[in-house]
N, C-alpha and C positions, 0 to 999 in steps of 0.2 A: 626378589620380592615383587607381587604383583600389587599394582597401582591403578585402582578404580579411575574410571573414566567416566565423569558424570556431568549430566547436562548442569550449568553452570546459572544461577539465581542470573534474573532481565530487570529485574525494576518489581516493585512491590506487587503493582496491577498483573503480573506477568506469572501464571505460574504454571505455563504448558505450554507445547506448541510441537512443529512437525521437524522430525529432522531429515532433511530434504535431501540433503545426496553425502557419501563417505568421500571423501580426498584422498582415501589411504585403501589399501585393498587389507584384507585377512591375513595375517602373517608377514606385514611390512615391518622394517626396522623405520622407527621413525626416531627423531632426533627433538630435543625440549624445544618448544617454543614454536614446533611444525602444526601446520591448520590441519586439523581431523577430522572434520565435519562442518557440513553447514546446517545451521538450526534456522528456521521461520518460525515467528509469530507473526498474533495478528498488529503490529506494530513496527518490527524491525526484524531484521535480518543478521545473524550473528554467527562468526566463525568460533569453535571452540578446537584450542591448543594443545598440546601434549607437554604436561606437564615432564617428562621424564627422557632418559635412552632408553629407547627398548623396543620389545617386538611387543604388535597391540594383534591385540583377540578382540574381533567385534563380538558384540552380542544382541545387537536391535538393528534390521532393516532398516534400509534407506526408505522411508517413506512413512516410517512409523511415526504414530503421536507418544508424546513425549512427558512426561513432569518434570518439574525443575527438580535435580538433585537425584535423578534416575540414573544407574547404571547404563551405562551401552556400551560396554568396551575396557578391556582390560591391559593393560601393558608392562608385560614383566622387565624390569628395569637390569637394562645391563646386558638383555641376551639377542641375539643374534635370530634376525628372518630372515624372510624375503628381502630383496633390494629395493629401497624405498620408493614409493608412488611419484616421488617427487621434489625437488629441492628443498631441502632444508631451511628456513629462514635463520637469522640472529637470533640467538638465547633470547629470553626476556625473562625478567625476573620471575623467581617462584613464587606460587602464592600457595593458599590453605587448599584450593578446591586442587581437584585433577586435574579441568581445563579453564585456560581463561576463555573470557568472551570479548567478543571486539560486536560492541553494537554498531547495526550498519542499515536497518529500515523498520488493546488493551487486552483483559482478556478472563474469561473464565475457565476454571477446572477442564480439565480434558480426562477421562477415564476409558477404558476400551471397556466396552460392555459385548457381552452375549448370552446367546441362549444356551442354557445345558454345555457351558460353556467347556467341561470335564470332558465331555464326551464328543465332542469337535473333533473332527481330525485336520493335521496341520493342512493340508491344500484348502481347507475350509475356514480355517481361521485366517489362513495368508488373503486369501479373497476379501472377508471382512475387515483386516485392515486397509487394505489398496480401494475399496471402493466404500466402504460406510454400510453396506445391504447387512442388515442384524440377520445373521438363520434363524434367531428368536422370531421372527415375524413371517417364517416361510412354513408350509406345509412338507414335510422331511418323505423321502424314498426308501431312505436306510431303511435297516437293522433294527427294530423297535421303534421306526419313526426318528431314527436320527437324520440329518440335514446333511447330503452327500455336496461333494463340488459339482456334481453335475445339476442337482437343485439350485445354486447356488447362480451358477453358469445360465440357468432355465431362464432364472428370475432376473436376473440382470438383462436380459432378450427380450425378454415383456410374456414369456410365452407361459409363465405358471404364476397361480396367483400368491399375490405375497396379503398373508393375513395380518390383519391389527392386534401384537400381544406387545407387555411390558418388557421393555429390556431387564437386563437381570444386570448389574454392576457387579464384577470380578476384577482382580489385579490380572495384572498385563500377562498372557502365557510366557511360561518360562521359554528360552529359549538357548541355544548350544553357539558355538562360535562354526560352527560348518556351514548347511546349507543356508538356514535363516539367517546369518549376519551374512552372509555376501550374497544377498539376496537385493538387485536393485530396486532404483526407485520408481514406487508403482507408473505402470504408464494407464493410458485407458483402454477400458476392455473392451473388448467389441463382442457385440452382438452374433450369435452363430449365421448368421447371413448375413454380416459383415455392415447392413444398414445404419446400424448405430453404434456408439460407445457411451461408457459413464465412464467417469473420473471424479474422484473428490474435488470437492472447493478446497481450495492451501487456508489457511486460520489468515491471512489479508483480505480475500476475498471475502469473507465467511465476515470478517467485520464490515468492510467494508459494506455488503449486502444487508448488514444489522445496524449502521449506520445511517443508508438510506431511508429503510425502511419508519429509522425512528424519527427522522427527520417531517417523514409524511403523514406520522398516525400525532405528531406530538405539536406540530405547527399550524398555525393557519398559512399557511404557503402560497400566495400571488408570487406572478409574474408579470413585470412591465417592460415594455418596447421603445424603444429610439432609434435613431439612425444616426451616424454621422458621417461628416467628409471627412474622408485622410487623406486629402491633397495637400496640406499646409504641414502636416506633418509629414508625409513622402517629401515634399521638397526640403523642407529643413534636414532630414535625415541625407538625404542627396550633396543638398549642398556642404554639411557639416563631416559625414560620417568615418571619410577618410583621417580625418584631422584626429578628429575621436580616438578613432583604434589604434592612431602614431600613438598618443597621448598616454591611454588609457589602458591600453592591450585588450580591448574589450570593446565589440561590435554595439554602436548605437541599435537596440532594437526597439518595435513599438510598447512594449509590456514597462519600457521604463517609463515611458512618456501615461499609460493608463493607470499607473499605480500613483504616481504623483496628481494624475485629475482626482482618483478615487480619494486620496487623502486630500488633495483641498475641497472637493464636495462635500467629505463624511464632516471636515468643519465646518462646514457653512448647515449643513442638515445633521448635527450628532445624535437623532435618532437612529440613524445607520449602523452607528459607531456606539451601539447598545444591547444588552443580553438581558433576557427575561429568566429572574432565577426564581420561581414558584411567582407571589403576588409580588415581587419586589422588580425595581428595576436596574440593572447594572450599569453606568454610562462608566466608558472607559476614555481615560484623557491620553491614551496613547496610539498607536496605527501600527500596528504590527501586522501584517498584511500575508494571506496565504497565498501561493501561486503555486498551483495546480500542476503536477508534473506526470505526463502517463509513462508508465513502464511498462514491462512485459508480463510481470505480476499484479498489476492493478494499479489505478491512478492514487498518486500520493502529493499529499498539501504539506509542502515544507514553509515555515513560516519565514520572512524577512522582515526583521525586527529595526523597529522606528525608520520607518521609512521619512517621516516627516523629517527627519535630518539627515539624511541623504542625501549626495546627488547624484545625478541620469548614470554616472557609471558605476558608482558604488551599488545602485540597485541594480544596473545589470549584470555585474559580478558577483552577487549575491547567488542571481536566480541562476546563472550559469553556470556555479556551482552546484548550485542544491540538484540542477537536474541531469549533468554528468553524475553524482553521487548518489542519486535516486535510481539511474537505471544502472549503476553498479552495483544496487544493494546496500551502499554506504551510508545509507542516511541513518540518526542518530534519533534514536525516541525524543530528547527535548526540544528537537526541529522540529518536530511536529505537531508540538501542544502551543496552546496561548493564543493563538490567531483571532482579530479582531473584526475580516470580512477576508470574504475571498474572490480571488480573480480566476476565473477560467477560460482559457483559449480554445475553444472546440475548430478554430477558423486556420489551425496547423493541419486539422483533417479534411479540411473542405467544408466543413458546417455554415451553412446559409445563417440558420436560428434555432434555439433550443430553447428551453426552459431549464437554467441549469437547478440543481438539487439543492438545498441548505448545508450548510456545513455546520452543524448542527454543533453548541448548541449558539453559533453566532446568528445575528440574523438578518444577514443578508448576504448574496452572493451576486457577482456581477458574470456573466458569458459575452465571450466578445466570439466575432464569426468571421466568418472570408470574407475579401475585400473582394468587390463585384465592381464592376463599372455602369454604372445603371444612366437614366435618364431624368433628370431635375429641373424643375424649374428657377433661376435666378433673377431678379429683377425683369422677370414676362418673358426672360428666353429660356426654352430649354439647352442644354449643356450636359455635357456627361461627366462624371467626376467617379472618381475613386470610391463605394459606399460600405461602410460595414455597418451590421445590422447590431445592437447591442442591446441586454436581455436580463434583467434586473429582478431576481426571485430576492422573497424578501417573506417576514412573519407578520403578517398582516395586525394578530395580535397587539404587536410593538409598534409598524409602522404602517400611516394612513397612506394614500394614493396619493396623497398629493407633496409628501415626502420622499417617496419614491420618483417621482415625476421630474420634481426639483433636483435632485442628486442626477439623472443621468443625464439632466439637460443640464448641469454645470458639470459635469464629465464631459459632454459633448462640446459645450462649450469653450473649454480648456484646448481640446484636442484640434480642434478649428482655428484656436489660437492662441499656439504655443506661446507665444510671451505671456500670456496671463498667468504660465506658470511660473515664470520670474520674478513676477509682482504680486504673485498670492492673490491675483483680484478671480 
């Protein structure tokens, strides 16, 4: 008996996304509870299971976009392939769908669309899904004006023009368990003189870029300046840090010590610690704090929840987590909702100063940068000290200048001296 193998329901907001590479080749014998596939959205990253014994028939490329509850893969239960791709994991119990989902890092409809889409041939439909070029929008070579691969190839090189027509919406081409299901996943194409490549945006990216963007047409968006010394917290972390990681298992770093200025700032200024939902205002009496984590699929804010009752090594256990799991893919959709402000370190990469982005729809974000040794004035001498430059966007809308101002000189303040974070002063 064969056993549909379908992409597995993410969350209500979730009803599409890419399935990004097979774990199993065409004709494996795979075993219940073995990972078959990895699925992206623009949210999280999700292994889907094999429900059954048996030998599976792919039927959608690696690279293809997807709907929830779509076939890709069939697996007749009981019968004998190839020899498996790969270890078997532990049974897990059976559920209703084909495959489970293990969420691990929002989202609109995804639909494959094309032109004259009947009269495609596969090399030309395979192209349209690996790179997004509609033939609906190119001027065709064929046969009555049909759209060849090597039009296709033209137009991705820049060398023929691509015309402005409506995409035409069709279900997904049918497809066979031969070539097309073990067909990997798209890489970029290059150009016939090799100068350039496309490649699709992944659905992370693609929010992510729809993200930013809303963050800048929807905010009044400032950004303010400070500096501060890390000399007082370099020594305390020096003097302390060993004792810590005996203690703690968990390295003193500076993001714990920044997240606790931020939470006693946002109480001394709770316009920070605020969301503008149309003319109303949101003030939120809790700190649940985002810290920014880059991965190799794009930066992700996993949130650390009540930080104000923390301490230095619970928050850095937190985020130490979150950012092993982030660039394993392992992060979980509700780590990443709720955030009240957020922290970004751009000073891991070498970043002097930025203007970092809103995290839309909070309203404000802090960027901290490399610690530089610069030259300062202290009581009429100059002195060199330890300097990081820190970078304070914010909705101008919600909050004035001189609340912004306030918040990152009692940030600064805190980090200059560390016992005021002992005493909430």
């Amino acid at each position: 008996m064969a056993v549909e193998v379908k992409i597995p329901p993410m969350g209500e907001s979730i009803t599409g996304g890419l399935l990004a590479a097979w774990l199993v080749k065409n004709g494996d014998t795979v075993r219940k509870g073995q990972p078959l596939f990895s699925y992206e959205t623009d949210k999280v990253t999700s292994e889907g299971t094999a429900e059954v014994d048996g030998k599976i028939t792919l039927g959608v490329a690696a690279g293809s976009e997807v709907l929830v509850g779509q076939v890709v893969a069939s697996i007749e239960a009981g019968a004998a392939g190839n020899a498996p791709s790969a270890p078997a994991p532990a049974a897990q119990p059976a559920q209703t769908a084909a495959v489970q989902a293990k969420p691990t890092t929002k989202s609109a409809p995804l639909i494959v669309k094309s032109g004259a889409a009947a009269e495609l041939s596969p090399s030309v439909r395979r192209l349209f899904a690996e790179t997004g070029l509609d033939p609906a929008g190119l001027a065709g070579t064929g046969k009555a004006g049909r759209v060849t691969k090597g039009d296709m190839l033209a137009a991705l090189a820049g060398q023929t023009p691509i015309f402005s027509a409506p995409p035409v919406a069709v279900a997904a081409p049918a497809t066979t368990s031969t070539a097309v299901a073990a067909a990997p996943a798209p890489a970029a194409i290059p150009s016939r003189d090799g100068r350039t490549s496309r490649k699709r945006l992944s659905p992370l990216r693609r929010k992510i870029a729809e993200r930013l963007v809303q963050a800048k047409t929807e905010t009044a968006m400032l950004t303010t300046f400070n500096e501060v010394n890390m000399a007082p917290v370099m020594e305390l972390r020096k003097r302390h840090g060993e004792d810590f990681l005996k203690k703690y298992g968990v390295k003193l770093g500076f993001m714990s010590f920044f997240v606790k200025a931020a939470v006693q700032a946002m109480k001394e200024v709770p316009a920070i610690n605020a969301q503008l939902d149309g003319d109303e205002v949101i003030e939120n009496h809790f700190y649940d704090i985002g810290v920014a984590v880059g991965t190799d699929k794009g930066l992700m804010v996993p949130v650390v929840r009540d930080c104000d009752q923390l301490n230095f090594a619970g928050i850095e256990k937190a985020i130490g987590d979150f950012g092993k799991r982030a660039r394993d893919g392992k992060i979980q959709l509700p780590e990443l909702q709720g955030g009240v402000f957020t922290i970004s370190n751009g000073g891991i990469y070498g970043s002097m100063l930025s203007t970092p982005i809103l995290n839309h729809p909070q309203a404000a974000i802090m960027g901290l940068h490399n610690i530089v040794e610069r030259p300062v004035v202290e009581h009429g001498q100059v002195v060199i000290r330890p300097i990081m430059y820190l970078a304070l966007s914010y909705d101008h809308r919600l909050i004035d200048g001189k609340e912004a101002v306030t918040f990152l000189v009692k940030v600064r303040q805190s980090i200059e001296d560390p016992q005021r974070l002992l005493f909430g002063v």
